[in-house]
BALOBA-1460 file (C-alpha; in Angstrom, 3 decimals):
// residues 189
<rec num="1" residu="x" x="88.720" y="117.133" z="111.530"/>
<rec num="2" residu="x" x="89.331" y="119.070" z="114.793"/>
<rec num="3" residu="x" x="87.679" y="122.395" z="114.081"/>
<rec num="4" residu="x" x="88.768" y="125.488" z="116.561"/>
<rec num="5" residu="x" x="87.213" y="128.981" z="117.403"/>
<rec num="6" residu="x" x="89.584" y="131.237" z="115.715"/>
<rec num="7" residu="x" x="89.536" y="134.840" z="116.964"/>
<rec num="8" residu="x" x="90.657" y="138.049" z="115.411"/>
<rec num="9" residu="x" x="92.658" y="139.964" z="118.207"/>
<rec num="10" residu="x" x="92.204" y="143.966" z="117.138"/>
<rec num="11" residu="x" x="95.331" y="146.286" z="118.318"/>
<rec num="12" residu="x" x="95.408" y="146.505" z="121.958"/>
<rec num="13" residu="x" x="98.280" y="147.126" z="125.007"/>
<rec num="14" residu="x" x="98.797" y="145.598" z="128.520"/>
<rec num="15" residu="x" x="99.684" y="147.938" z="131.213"/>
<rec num="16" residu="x" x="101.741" y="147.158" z="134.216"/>
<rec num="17" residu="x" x="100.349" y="149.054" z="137.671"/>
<rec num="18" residu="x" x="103.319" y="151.328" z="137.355"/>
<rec num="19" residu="x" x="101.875" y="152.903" z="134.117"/>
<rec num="20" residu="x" x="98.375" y="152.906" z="134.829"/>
<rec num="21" residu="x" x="99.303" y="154.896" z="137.784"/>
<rec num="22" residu="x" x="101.001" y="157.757" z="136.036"/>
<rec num="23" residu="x" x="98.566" y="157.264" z="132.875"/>
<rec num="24" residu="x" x="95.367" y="157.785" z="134.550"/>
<rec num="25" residu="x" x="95.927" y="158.772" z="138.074"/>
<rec num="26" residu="x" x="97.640" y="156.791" z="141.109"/>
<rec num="27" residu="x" x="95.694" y="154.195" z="142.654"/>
<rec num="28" residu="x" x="93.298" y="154.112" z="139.469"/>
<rec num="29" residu="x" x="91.387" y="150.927" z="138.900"/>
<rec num="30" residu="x" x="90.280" y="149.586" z="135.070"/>
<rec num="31" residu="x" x="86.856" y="149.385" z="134.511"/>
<rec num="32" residu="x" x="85.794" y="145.907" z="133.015"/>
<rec num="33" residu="x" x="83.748" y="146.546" z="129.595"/>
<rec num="34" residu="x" x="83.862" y="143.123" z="128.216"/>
<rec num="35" residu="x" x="84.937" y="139.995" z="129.707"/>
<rec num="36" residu="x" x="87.284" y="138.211" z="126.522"/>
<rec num="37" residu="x" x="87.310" y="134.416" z="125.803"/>
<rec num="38" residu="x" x="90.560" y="133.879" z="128.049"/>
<rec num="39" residu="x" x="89.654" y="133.148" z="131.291"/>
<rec num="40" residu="x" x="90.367" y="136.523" z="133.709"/>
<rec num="41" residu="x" x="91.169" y="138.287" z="130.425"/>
<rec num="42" residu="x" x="88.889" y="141.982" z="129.823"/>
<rec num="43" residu="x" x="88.630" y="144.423" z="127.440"/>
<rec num="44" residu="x" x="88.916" y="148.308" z="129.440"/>
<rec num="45" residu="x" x="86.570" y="151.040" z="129.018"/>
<rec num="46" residu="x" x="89.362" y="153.054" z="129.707"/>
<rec num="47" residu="x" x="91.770" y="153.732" z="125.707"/>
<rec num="48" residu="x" x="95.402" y="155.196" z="125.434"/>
<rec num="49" residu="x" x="96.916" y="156.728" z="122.476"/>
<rec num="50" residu="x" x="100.012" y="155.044" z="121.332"/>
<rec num="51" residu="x" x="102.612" y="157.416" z="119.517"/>
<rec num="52" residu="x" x="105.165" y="156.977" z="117.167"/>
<rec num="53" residu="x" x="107.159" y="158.924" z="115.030"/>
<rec num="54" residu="x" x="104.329" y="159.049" z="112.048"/>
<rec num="55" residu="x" x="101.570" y="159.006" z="113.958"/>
<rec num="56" residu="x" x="98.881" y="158.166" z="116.665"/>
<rec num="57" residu="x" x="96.327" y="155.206" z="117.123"/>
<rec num="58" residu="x" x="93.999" y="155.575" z="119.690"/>
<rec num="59" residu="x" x="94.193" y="151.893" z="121.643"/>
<rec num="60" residu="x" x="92.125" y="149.635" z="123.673"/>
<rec num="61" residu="x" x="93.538" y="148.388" z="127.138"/>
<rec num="62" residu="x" x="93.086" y="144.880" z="128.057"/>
<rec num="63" residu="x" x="93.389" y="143.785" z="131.906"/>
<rec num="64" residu="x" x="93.931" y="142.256" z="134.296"/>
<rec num="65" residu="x" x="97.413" y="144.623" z="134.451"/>
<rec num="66" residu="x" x="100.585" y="142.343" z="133.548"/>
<rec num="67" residu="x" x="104.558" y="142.347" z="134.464"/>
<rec num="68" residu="x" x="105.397" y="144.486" z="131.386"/>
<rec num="69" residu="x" x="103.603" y="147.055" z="129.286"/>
<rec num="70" residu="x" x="103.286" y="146.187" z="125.931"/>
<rec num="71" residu="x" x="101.527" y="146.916" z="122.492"/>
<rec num="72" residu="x" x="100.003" y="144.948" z="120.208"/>
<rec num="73" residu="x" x="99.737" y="146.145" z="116.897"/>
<rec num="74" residu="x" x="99.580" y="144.860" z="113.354"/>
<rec num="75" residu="x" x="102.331" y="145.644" z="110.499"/>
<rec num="76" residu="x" x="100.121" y="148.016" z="108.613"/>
<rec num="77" residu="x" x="99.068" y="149.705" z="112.157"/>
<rec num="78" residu="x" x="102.941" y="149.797" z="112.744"/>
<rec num="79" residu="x" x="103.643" y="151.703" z="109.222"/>
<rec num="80" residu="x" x="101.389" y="154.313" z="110.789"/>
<rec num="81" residu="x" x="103.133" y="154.695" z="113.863"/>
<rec num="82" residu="x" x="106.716" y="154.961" z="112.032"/>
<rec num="83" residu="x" x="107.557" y="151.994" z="113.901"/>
<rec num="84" residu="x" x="109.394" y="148.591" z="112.885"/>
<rec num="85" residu="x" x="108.194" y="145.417" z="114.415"/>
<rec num="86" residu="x" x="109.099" y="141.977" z="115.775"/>
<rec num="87" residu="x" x="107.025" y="139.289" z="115.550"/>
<rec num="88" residu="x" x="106.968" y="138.090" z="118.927"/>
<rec num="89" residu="x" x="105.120" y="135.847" z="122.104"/>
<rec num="90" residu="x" x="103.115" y="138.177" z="124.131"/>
<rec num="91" residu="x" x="105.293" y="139.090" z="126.932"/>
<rec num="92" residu="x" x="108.691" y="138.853" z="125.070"/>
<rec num="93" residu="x" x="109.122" y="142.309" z="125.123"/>
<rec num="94" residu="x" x="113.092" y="142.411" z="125.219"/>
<rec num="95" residu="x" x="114.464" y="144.173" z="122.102"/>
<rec num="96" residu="x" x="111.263" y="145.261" z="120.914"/>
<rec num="97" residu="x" x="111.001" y="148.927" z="119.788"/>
<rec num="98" residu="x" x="109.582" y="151.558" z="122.184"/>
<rec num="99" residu="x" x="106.745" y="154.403" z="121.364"/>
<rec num="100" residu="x" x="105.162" y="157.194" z="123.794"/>
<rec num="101" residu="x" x="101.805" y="156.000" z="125.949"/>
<rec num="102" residu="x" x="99.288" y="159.361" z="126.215"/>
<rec num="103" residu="x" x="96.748" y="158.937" z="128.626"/>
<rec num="104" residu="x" x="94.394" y="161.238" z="130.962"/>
<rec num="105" residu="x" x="96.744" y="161.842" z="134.115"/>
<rec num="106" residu="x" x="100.013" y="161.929" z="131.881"/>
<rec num="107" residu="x" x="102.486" y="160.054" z="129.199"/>
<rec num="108" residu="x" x="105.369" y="156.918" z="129.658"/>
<rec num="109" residu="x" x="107.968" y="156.750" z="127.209"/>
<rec num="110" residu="x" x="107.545" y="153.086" z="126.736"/>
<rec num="111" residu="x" x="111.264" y="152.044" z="126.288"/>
<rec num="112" residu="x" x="110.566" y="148.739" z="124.730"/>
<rec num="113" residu="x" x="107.307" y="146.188" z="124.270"/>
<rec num="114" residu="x" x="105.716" y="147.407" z="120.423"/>
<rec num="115" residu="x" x="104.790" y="143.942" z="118.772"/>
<rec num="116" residu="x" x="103.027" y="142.487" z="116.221"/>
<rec num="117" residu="x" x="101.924" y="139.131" z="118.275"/>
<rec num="118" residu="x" x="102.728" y="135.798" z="116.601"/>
<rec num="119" residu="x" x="100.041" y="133.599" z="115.879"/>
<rec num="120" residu="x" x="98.695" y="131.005" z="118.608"/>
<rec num="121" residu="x" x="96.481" y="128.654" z="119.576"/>
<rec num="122" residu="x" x="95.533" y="128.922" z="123.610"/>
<rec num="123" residu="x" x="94.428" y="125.352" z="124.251"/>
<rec num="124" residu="x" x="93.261" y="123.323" z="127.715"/>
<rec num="125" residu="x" x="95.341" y="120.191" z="128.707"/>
<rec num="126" residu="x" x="92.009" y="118.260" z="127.852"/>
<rec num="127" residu="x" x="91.812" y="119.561" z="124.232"/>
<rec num="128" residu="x" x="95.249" y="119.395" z="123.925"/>
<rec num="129" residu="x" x="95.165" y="115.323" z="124.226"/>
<rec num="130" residu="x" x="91.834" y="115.452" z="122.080"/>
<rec num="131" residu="x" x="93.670" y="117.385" z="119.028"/>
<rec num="132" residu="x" x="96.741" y="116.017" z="119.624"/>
<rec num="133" residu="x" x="99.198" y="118.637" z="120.272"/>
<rec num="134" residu="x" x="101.841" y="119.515" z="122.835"/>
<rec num="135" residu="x" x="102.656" y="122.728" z="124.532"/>
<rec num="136" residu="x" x="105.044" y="124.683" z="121.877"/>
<rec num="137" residu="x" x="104.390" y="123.003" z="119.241"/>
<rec num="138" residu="x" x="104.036" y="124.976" z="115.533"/>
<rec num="139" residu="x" x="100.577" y="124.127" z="113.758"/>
<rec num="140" residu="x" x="98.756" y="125.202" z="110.535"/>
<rec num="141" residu="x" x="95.494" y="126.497" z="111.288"/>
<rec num="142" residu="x" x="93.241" y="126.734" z="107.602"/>
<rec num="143" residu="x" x="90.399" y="129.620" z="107.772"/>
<rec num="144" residu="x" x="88.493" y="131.040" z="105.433"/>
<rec num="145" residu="x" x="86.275" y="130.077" z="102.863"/>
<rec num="146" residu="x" x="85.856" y="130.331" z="99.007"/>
<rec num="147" residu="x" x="88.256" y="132.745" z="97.193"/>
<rec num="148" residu="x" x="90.102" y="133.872" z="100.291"/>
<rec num="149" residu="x" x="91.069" y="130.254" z="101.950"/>
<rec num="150" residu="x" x="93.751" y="130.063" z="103.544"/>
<rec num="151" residu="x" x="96.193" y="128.288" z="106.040"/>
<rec num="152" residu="x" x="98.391" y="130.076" z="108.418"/>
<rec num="153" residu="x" x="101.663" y="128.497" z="109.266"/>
<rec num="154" residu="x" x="104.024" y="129.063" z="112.291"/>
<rec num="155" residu="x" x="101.253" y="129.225" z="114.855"/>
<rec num="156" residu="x" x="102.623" y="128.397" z="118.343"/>
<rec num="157" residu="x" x="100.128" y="126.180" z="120.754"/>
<rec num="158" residu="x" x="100.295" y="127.379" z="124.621"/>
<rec num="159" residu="x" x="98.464" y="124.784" z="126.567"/>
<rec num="160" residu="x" x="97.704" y="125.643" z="130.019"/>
<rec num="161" residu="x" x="94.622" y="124.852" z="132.445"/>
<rec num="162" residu="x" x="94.346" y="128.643" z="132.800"/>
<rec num="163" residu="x" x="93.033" y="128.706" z="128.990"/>
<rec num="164" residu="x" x="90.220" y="128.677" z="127.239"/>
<rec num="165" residu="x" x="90.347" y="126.872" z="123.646"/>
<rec num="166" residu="x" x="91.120" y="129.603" z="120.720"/>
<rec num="167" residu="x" x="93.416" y="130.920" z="118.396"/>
<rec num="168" residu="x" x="94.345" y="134.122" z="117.401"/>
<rec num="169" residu="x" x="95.434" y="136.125" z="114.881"/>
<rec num="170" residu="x" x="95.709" y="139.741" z="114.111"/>
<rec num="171" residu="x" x="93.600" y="142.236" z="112.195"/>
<rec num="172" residu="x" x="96.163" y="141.939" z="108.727"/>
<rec num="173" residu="x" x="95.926" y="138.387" z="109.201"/>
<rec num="174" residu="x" x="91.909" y="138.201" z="109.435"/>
<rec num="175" residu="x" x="92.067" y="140.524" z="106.739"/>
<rec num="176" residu="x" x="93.987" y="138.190" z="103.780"/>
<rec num="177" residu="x" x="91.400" y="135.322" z="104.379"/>
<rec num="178" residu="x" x="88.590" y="137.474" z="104.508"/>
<rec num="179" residu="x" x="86.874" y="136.669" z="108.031"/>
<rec num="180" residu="x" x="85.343" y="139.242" z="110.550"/>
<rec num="181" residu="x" x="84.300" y="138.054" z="114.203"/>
<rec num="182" residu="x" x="84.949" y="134.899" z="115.248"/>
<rec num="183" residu="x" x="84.878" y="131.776" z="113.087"/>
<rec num="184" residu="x" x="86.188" y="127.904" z="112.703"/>
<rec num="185" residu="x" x="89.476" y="127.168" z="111.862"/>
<rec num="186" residu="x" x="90.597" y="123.787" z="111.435"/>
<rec num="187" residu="x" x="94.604" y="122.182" z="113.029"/>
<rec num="188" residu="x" x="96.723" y="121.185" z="110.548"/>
<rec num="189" residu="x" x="99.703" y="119.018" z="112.076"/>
C-alpha cells in the first residue's frame, strides 16, 4: 500500500515582481511567515483582497514571486467572487478569467490567472520509482475515513527533484471526505 501525505491547499495567489511592486510599494520584499512542504515554497505575512463582481476574499500570498500572477481559489470561493472557473495546472493561466488585486500601495486588474487548481501529487524521482508512477500520469488518491471515504480521480503526478512528496487538494475537496490538516492518502493506479 503506498500511503502519501495529502495536504489541503487553502485559497491563495502567486504574484509576479511586477504586481508586488505596484501592490505594496516598489522594491517591496515578502516577508516569510511559514516555510510550506515544497521545497523554497512560503506562506507571506503580507494578504491581498481578491475582487470579483459579487464579492471580496481577503487572500494569502505564497512566495517565492512566479512568472504569472495567479489565484487559487475553490468553486464555492469562486461563487462568491461572481467568477467562473477552470480547472487548471498551476501556471496555466491562459484563458482563465481575470478579477481586481487590492493591496496596500494600490490595485492590478488581473487580466487573466483565477483557478480552481487541479488535483496533484508533487513527487521526487526516488518516490516516483518506489510508487511506481511517471511524470503526468493521472492517479486515484483514496482519503478519508468512515462515512466520508473517498477516492479522488484525475489527479496529475509532477515528479521533479525540486519536490517534496505530497498531494494536494483544495478546501471543497478536503471538505467532501471530511479531513482537516494534513493526513494519509493512499495511490490508486
Amino acid at each position: 500500500m503506498n500511503k502519501v501525505m495529502v495536504e489541503i491547499s487553502a485559497r491563495h495567489c502567486h504574484l509576479t515582481r511586477e504586481h508586488v511592486d505596484i501592490l505594496f510599494g516598489a522594491g517591496y520584499q515578502l516577508t516569510n511567515k511559514k516555510d510550506l512542504s515544497q521545497p523554497g515554497q512560503f506562506a507571506c505575512e503580507e494578504k491581498i483582497t481578491i475582487e470579483g463582481p459579487k464579492g471580496s476574499l481577503k487572500m494569502s500570498i505564497l512566495g517565492p514571486e512566479r512568472p504569472d500572477s495567479q489565484v487559487e481559489v475553490s468553486f464555492t470561493e469562486a461563487r462568491q467572487l461572481g467568477i467562473t472557473v477552470p480547472v487548471r495546472e498551476s501556471g496555466a493561466v491562459a484563458g482563465c478569467p481575470g478579477c481586481t488585486l487590492i493591496g496596500p500601495a494600490g490595485t492590478v486588474e488581473l487580466d487573466c490567472g483565477v483557478m480552481a487548481a487541479k488535483r496533484h501529487m508533487h513527487i521526487t524521482p526516488e518516490d516516483a520509482v518506489v510508487f511506481g508512477v511517471t511524470d503526468k500520469q493521472i492517479i486515484g488518491i483514496k482519503v478519508g475515513e468512515n462515512d466520508r471515504e473517498l477516492t479522488f480521480g484525475d489527479v496529475i503526478v509532477r515528479v521533479s527533484p525540486k519536490y517534496a512528496t505530497a498531494v494536494h487538494v483544495d478546501t471543497d475537496e478536503a471538505n467532501a471526505c471530511g479531513i482537516t490538516g494534513t493526513v494519509d492518502g493512499v495511490v490508486v493506479l
